[in-house]
mmCIF file of the N, C-alpha and C atoms, coordinates in Angstrom:
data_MODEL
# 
_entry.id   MODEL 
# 
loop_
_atom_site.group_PDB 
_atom_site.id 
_atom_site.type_symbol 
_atom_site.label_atom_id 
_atom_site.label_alt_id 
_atom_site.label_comp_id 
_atom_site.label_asym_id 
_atom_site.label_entity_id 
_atom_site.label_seq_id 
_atom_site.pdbx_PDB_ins_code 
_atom_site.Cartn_x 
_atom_site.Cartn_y 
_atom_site.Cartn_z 
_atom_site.occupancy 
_atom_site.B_iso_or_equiv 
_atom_site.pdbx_formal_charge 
_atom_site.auth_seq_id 
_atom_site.auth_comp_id 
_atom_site.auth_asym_id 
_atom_site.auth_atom_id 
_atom_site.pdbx_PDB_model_num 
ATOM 1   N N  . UNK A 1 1  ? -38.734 -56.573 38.476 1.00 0.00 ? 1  UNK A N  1 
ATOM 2   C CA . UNK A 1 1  ? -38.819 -56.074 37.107 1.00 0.00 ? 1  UNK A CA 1 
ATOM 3   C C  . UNK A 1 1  ? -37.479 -55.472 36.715 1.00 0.00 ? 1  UNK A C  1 
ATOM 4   N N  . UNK A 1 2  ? -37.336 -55.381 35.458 1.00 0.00 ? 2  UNK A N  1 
ATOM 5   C CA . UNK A 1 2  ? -35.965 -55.133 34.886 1.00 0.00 ? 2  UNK A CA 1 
ATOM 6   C C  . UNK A 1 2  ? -36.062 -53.464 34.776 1.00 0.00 ? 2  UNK A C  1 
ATOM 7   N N  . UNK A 1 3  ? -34.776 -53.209 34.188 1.00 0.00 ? 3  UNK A N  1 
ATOM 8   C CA . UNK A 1 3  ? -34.760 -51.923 33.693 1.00 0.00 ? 3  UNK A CA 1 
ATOM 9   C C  . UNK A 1 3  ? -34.914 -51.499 32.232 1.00 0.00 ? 3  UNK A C  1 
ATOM 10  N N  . UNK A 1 4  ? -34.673 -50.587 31.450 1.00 0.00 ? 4  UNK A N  1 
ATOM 11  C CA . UNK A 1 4  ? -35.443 -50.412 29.701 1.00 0.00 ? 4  UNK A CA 1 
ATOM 12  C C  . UNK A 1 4  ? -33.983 -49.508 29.612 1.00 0.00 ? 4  UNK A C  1 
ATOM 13  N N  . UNK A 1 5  ? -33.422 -50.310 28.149 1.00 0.00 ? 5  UNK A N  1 
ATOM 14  C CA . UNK A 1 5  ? -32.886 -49.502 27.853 1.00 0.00 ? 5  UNK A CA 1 
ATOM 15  C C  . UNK A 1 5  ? -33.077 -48.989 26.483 1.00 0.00 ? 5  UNK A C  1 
ATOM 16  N N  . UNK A 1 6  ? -32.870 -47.200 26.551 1.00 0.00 ? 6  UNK A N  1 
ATOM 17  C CA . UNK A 1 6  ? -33.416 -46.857 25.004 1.00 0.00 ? 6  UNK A CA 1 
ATOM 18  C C  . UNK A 1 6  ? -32.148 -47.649 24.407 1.00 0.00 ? 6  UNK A C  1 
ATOM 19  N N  . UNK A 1 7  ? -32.936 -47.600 22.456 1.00 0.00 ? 7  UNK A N  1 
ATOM 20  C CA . UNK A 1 7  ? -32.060 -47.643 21.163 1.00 0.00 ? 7  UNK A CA 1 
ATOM 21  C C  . UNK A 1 7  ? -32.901 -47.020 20.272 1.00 0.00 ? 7  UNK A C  1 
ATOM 22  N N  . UNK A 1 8  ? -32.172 -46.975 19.535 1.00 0.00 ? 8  UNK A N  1 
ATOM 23  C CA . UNK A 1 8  ? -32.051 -46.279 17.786 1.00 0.00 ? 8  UNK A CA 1 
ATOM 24  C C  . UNK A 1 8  ? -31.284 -46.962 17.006 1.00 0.00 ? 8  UNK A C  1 
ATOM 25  N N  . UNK A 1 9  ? -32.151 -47.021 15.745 1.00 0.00 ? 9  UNK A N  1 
ATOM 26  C CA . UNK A 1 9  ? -31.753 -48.071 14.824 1.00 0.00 ? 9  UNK A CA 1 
ATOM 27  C C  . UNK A 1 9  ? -32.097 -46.186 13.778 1.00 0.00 ? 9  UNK A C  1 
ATOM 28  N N  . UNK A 1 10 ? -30.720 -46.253 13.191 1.00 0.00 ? 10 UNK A N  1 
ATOM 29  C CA . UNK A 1 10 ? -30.565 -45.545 12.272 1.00 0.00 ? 10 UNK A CA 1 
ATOM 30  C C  . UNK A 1 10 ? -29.717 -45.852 11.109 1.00 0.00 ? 10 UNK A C  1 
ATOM 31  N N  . UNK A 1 11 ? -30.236 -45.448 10.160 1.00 0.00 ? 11 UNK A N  1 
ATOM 32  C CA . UNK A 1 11 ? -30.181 -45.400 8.890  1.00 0.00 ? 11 UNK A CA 1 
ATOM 33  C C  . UNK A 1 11 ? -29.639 -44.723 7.906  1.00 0.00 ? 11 UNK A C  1 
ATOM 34  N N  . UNK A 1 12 ? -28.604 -44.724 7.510  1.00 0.00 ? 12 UNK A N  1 
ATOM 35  C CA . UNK A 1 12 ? -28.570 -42.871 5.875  1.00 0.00 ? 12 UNK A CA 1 
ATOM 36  C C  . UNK A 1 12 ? -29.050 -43.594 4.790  1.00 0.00 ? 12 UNK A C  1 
ATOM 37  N N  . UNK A 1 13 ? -29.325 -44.630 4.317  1.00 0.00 ? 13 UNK A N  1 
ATOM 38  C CA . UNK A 1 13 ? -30.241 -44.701 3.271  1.00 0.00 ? 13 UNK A CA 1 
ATOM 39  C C  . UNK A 1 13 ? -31.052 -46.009 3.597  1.00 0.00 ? 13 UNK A C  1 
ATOM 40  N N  . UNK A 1 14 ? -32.177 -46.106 2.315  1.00 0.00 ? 14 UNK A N  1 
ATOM 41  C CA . UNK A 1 14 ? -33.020 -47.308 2.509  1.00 0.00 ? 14 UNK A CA 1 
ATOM 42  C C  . UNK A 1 14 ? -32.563 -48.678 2.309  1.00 0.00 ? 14 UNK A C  1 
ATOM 43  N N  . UNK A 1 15 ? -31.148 -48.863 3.079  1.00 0.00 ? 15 UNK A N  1 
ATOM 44  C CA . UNK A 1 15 ? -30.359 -50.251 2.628  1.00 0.00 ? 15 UNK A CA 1 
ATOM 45  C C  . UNK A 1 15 ? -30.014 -50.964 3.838  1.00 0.00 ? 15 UNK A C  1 
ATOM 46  N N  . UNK A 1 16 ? -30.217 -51.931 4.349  1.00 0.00 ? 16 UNK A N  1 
ATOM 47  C CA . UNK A 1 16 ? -29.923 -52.477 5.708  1.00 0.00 ? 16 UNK A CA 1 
ATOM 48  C C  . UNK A 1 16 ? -28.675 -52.239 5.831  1.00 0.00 ? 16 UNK A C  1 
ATOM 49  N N  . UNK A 1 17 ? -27.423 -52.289 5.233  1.00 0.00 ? 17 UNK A N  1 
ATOM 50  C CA . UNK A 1 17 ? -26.144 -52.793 5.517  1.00 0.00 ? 17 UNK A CA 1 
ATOM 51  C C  . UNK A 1 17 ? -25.578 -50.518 5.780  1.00 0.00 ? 17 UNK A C  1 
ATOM 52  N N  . UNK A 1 18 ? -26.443 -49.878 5.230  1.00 0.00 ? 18 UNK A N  1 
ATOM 53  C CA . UNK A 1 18 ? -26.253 -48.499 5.985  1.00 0.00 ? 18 UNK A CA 1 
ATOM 54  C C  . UNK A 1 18 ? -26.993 -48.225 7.434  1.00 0.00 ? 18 UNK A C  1 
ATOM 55  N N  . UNK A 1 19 ? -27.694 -49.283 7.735  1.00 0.00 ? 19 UNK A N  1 
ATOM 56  C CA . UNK A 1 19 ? -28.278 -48.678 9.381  1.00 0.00 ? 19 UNK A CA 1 
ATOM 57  C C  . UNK A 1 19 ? -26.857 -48.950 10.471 1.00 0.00 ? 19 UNK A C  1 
ATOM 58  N N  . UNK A 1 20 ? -27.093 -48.693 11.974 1.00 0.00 ? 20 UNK A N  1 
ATOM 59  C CA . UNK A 1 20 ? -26.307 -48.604 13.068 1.00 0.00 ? 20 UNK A CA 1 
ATOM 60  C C  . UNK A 1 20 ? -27.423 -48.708 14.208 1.00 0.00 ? 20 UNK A C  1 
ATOM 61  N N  . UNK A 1 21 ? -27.137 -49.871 14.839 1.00 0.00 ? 21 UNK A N  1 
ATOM 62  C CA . UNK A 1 21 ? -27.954 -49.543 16.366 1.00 0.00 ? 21 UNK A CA 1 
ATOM 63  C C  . UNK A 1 21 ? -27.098 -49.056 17.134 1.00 0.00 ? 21 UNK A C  1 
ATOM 64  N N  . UNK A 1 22 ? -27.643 -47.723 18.278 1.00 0.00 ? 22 UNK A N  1 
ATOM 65  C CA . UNK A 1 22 ? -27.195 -46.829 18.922 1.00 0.00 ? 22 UNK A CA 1 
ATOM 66  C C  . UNK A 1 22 ? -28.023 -46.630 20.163 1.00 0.00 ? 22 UNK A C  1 
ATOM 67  N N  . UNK A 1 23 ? -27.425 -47.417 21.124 1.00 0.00 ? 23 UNK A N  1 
ATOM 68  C CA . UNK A 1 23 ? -28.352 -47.381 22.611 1.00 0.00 ? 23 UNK A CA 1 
ATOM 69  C C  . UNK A 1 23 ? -27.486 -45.973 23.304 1.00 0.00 ? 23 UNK A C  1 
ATOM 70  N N  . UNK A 1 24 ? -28.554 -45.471 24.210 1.00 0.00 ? 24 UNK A N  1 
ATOM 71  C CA . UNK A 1 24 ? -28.423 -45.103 25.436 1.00 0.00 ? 24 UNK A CA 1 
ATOM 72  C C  . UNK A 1 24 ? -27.314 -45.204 26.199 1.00 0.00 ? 24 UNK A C  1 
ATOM 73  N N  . UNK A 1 25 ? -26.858 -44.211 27.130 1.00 0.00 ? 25 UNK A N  1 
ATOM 74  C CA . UNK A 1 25 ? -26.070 -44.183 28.146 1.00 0.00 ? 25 UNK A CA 1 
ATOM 75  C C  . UNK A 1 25 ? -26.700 -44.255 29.381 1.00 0.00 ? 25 UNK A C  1 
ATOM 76  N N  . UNK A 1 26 ? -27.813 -44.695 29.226 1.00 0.00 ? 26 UNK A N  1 
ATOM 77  C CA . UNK A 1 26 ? -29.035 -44.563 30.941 1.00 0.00 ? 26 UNK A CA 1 
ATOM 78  C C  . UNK A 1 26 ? -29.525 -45.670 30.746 1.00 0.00 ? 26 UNK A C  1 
ATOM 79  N N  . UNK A 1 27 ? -30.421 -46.178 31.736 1.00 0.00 ? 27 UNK A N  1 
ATOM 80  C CA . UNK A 1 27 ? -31.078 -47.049 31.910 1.00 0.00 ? 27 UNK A CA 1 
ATOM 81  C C  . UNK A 1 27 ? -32.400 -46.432 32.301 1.00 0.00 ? 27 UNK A C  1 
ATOM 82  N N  . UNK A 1 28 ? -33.483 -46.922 32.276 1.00 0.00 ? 28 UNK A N  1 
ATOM 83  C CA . UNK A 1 28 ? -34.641 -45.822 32.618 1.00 0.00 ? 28 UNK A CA 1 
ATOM 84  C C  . UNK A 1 28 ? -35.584 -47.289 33.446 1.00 0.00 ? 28 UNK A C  1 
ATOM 85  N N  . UNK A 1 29 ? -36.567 -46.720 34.594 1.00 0.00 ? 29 UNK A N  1 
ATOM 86  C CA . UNK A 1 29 ? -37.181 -47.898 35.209 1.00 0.00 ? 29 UNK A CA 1 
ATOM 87  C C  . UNK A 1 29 ? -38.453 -48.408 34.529 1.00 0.00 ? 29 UNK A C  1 
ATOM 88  N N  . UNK A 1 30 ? -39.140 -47.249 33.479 1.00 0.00 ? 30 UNK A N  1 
ATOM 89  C CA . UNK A 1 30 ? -40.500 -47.593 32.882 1.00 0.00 ? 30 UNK A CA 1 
ATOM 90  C C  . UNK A 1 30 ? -40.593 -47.998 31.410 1.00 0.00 ? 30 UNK A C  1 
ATOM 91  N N  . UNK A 1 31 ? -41.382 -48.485 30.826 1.00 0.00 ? 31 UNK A N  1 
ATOM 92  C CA . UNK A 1 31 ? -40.904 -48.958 29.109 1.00 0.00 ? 31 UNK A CA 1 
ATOM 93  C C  . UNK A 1 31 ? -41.944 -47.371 28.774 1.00 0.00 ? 31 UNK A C  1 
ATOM 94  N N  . UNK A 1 32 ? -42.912 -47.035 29.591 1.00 0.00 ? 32 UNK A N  1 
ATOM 95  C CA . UNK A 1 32 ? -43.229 -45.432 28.905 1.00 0.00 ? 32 UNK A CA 1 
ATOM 96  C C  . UNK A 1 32 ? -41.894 -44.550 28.918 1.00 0.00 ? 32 UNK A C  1 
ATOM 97  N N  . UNK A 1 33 ? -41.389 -44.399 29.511 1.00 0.00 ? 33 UNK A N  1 
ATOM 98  C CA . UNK A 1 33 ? -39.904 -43.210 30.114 1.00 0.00 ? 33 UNK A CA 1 
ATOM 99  C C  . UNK A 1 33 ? -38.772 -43.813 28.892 1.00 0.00 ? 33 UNK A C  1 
ATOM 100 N N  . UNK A 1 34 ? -38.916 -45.009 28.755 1.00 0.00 ? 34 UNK A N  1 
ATOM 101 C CA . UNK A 1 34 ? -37.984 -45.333 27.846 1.00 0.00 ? 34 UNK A CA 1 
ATOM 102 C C  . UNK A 1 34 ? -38.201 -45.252 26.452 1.00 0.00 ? 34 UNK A C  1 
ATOM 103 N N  . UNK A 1 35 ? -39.311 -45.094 26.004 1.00 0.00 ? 35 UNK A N  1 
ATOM 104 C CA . UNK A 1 35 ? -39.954 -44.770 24.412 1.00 0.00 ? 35 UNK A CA 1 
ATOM 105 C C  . UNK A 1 35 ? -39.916 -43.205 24.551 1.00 0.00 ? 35 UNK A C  1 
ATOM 106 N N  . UNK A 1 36 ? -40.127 -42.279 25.256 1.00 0.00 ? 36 UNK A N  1 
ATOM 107 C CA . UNK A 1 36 ? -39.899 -41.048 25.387 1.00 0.00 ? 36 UNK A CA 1 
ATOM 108 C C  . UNK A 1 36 ? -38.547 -40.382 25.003 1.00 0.00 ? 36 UNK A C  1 
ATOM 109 N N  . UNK A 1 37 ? -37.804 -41.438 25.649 1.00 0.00 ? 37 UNK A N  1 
ATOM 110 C CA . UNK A 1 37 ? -35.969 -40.972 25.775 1.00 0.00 ? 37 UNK A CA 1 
ATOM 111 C C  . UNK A 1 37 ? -36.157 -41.224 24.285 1.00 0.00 ? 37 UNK A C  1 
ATOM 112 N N  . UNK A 1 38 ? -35.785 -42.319 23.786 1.00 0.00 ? 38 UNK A N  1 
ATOM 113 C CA . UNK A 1 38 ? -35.358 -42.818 22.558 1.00 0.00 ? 38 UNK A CA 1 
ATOM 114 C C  . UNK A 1 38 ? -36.377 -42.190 21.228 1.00 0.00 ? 38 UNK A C  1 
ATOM 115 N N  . UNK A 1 39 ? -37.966 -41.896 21.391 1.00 0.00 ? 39 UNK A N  1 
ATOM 116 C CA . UNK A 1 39 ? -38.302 -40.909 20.334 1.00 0.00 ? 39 UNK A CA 1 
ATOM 117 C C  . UNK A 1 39 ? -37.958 -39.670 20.626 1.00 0.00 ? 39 UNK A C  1 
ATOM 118 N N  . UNK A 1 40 ? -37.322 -39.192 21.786 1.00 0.00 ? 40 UNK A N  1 
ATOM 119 C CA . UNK A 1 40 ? -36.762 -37.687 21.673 1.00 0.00 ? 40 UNK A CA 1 
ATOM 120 C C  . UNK A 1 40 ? -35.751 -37.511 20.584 1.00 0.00 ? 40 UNK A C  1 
ATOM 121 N N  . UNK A 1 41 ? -34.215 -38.719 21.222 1.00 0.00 ? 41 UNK A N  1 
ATOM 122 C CA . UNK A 1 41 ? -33.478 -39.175 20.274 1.00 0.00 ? 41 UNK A CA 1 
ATOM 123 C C  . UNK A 1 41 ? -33.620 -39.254 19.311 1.00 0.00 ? 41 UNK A C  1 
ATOM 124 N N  . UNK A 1 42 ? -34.536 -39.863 18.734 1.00 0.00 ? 42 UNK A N  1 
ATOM 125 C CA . UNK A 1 42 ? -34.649 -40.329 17.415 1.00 0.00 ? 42 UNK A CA 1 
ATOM 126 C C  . UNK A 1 42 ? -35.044 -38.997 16.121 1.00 0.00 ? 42 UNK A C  1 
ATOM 127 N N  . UNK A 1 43 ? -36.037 -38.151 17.204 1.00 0.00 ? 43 UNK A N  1 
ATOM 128 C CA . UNK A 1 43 ? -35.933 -37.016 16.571 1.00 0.00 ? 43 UNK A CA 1 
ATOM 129 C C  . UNK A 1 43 ? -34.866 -36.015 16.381 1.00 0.00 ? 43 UNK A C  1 
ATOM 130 N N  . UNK A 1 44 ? -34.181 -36.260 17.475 1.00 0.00 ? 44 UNK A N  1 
ATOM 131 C CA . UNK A 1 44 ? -33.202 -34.979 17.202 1.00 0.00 ? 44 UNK A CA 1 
ATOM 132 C C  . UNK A 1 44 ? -32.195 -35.418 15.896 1.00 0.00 ? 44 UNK A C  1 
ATOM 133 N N  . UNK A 1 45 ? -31.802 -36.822 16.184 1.00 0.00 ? 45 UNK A N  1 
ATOM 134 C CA . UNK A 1 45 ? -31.098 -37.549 14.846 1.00 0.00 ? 45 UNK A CA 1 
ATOM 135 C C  . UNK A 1 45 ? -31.589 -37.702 13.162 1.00 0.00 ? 45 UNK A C  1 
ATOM 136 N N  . UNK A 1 46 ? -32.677 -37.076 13.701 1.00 0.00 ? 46 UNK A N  1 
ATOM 137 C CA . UNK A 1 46 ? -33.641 -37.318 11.866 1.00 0.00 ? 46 UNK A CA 1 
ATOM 138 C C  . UNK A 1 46 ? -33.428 -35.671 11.397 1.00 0.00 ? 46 UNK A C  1 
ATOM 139 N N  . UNK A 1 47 ? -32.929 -34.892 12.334 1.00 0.00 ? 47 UNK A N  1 
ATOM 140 C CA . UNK A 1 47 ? -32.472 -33.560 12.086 1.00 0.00 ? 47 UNK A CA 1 
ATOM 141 C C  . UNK A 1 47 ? -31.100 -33.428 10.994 1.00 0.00 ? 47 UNK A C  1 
ATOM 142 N N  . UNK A 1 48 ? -30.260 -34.503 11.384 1.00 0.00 ? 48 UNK A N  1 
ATOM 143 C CA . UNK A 1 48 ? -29.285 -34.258 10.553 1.00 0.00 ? 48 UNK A CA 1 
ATOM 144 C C  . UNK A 1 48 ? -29.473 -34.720 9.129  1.00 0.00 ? 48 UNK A C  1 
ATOM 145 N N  . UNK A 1 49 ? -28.929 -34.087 7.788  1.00 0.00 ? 49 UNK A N  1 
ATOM 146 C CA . UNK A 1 49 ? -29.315 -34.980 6.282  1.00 0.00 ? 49 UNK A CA 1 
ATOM 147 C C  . UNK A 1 49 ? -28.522 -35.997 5.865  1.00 0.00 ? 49 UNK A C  1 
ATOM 148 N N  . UNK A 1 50 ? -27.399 -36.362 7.238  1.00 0.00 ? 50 UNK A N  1 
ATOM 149 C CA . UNK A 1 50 ? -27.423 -37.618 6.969  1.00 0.00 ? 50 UNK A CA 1 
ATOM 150 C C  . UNK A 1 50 ? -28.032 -38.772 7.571  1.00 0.00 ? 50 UNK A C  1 
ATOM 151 N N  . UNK A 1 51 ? -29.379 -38.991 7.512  1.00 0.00 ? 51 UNK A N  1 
ATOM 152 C CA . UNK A 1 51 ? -30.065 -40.015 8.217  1.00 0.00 ? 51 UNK A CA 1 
ATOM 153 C C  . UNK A 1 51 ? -31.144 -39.781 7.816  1.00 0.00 ? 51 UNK A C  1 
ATOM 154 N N  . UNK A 1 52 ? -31.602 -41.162 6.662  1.00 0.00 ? 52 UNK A N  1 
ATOM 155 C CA . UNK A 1 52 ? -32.409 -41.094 6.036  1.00 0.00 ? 52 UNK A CA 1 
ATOM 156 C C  . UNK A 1 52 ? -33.615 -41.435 7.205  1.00 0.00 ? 52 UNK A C  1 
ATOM 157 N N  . UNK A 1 53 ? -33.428 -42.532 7.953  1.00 0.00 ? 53 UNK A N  1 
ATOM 158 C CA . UNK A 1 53 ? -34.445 -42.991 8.819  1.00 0.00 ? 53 UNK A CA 1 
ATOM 159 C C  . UNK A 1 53 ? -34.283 -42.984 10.700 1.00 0.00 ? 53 UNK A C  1 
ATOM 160 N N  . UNK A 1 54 ? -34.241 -42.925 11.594 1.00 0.00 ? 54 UNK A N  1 
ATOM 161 C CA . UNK A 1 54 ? -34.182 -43.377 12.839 1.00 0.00 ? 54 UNK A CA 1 
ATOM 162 C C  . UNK A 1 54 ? -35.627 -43.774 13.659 1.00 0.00 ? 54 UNK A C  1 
ATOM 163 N N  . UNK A 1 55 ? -35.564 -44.636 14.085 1.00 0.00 ? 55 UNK A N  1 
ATOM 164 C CA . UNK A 1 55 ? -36.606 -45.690 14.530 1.00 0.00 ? 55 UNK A CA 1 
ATOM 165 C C  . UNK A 1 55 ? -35.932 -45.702 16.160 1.00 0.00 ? 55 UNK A C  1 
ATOM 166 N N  . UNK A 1 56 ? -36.854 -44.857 16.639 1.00 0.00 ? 56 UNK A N  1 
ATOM 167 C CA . UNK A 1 56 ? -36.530 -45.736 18.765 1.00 0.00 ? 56 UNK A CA 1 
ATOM 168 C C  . UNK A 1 56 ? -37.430 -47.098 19.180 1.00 0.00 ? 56 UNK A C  1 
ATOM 169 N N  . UNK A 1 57 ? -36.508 -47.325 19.794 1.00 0.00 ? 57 UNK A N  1 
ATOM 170 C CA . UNK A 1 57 ? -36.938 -48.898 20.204 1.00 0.00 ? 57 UNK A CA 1 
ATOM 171 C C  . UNK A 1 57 ? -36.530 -48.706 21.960 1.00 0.00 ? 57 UNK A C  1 
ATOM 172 N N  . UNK A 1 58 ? -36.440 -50.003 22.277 1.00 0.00 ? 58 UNK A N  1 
ATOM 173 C CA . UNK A 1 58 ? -36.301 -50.305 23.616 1.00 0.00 ? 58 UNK A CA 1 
ATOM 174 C C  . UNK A 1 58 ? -36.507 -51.474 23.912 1.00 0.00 ? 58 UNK A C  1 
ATOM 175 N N  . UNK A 1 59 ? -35.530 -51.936 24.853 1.00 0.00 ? 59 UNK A N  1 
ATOM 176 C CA . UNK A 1 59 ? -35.145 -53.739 25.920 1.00 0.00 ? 59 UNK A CA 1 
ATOM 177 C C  . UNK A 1 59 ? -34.980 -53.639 26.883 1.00 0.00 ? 59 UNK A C  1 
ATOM 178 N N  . UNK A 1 60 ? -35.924 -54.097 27.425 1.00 0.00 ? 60 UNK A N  1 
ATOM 179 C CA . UNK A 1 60 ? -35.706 -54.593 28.502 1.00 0.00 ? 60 UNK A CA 1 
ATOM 180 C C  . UNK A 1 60 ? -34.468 -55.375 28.990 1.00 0.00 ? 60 UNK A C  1 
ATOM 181 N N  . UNK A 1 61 ? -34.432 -54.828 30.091 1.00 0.00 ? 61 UNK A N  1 
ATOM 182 C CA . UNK A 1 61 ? -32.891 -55.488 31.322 1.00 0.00 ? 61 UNK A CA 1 
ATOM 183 C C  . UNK A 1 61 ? -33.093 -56.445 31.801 1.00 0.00 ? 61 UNK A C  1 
ATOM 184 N N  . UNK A 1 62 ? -33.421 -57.801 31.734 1.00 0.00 ? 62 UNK A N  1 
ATOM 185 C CA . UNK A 1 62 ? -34.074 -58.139 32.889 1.00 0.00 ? 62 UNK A CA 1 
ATOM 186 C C  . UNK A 1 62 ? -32.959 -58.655 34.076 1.00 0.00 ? 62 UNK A C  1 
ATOM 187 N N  . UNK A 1 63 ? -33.466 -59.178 35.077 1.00 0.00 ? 63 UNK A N  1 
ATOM 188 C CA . UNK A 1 63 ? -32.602 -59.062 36.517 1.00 0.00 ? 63 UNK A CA 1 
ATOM 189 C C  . UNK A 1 63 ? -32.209 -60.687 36.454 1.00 0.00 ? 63 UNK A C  1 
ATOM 190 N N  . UNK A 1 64 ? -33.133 -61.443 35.953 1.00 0.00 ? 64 UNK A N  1 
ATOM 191 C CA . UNK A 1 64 ? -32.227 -62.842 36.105 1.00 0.00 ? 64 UNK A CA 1 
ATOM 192 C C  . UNK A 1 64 ? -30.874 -63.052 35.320 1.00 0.00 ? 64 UNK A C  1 
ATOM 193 N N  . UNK A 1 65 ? -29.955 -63.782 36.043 1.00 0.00 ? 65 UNK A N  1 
ATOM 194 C CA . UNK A 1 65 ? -28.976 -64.521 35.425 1.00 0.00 ? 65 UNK A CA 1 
ATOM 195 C C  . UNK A 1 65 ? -28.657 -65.766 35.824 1.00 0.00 ? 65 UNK A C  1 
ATOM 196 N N  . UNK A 1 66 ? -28.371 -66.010 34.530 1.00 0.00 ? 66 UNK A N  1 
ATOM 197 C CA . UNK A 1 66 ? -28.464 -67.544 34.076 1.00 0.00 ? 66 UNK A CA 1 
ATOM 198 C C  . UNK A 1 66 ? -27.163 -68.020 34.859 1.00 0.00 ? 66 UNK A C  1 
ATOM 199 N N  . UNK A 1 67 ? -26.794 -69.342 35.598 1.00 0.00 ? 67 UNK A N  1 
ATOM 200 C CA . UNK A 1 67 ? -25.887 -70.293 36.183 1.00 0.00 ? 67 UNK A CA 1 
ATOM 201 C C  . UNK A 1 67 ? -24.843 -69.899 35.498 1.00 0.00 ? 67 UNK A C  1 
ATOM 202 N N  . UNK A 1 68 ? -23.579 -70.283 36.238 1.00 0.00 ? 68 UNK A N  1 
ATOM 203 C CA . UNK A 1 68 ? -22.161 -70.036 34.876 1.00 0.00 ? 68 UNK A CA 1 
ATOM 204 C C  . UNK A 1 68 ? -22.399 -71.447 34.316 1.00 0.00 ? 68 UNK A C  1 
ATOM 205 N N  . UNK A 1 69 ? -22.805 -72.415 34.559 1.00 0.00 ? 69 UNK A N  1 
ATOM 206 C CA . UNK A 1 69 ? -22.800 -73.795 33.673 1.00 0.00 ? 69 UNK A CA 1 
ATOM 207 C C  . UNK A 1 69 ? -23.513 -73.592 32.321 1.00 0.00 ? 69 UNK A C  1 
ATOM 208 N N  . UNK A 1 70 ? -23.993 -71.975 32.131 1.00 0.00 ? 70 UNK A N  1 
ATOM 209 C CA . UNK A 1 70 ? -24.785 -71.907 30.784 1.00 0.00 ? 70 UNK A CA 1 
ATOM 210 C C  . UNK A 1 70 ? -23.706 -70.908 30.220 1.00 0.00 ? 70 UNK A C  1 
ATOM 211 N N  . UNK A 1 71 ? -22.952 -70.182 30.792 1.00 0.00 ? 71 UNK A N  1 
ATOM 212 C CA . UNK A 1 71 ? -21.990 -69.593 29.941 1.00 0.00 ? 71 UNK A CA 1 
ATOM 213 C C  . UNK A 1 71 ? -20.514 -69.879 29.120 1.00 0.00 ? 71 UNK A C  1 
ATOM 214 N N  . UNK A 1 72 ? -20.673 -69.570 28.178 1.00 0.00 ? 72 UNK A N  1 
ATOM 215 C CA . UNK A 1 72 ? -19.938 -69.920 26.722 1.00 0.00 ? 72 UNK A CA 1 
ATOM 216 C C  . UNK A 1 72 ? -20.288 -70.713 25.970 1.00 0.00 ? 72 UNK A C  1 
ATOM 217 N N  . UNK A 1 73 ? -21.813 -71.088 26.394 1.00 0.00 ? 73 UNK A N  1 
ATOM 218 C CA . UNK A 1 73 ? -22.478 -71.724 25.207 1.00 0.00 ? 73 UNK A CA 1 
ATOM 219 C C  . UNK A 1 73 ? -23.127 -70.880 24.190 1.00 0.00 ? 73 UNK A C  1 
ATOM 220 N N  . UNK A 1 74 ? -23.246 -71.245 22.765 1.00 0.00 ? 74 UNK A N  1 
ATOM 221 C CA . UNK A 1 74 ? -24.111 -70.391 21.812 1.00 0.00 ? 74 UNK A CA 1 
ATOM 222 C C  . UNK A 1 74 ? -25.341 -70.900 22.018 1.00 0.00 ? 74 UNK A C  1 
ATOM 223 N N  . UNK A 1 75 ? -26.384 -69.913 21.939 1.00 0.00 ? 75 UNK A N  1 
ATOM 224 C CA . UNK A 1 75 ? -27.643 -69.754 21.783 1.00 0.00 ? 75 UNK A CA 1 
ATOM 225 C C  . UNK A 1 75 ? -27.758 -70.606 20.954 1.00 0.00 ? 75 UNK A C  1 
# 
């Protein structure tokens, strides 16, 4: 199993092109431990008045990697 890393998708107003995603400096082993980190975050960031919105999220790490014969191709 992979590891979770928090994010925050924040916002100063209701306009997409004002949000910022803002991950974590940790990696955490549980997707509970990792919604914890990132709504702590998210609260402490909805503290300031500039940020209309912050939303925690979280991704998974996962442990496979792909062959180098798949790298520098686009998705």
């Amino acid at each position: 199993m992979g590891m979770w890393l928090p994010i925050i998708l924040i916002c100063s107003a209701p306009y997409a092109q004002t949000c910022t995603v803002i991950t974590g400096l940790e990696l955490v082993s549980t997707q509970k431990q990792c919604f914890e980190e990132s709504i702590k975050k998210a609260k402490v960031a909805m503290e300031s008045p500039s940020v209309f919105q912050a939303r925690p999220m979280c991704q998974i790490i996962p442990n496979k990697v792909l062959p180098d014969k798949t790298k520098g191709k686009d998705i």
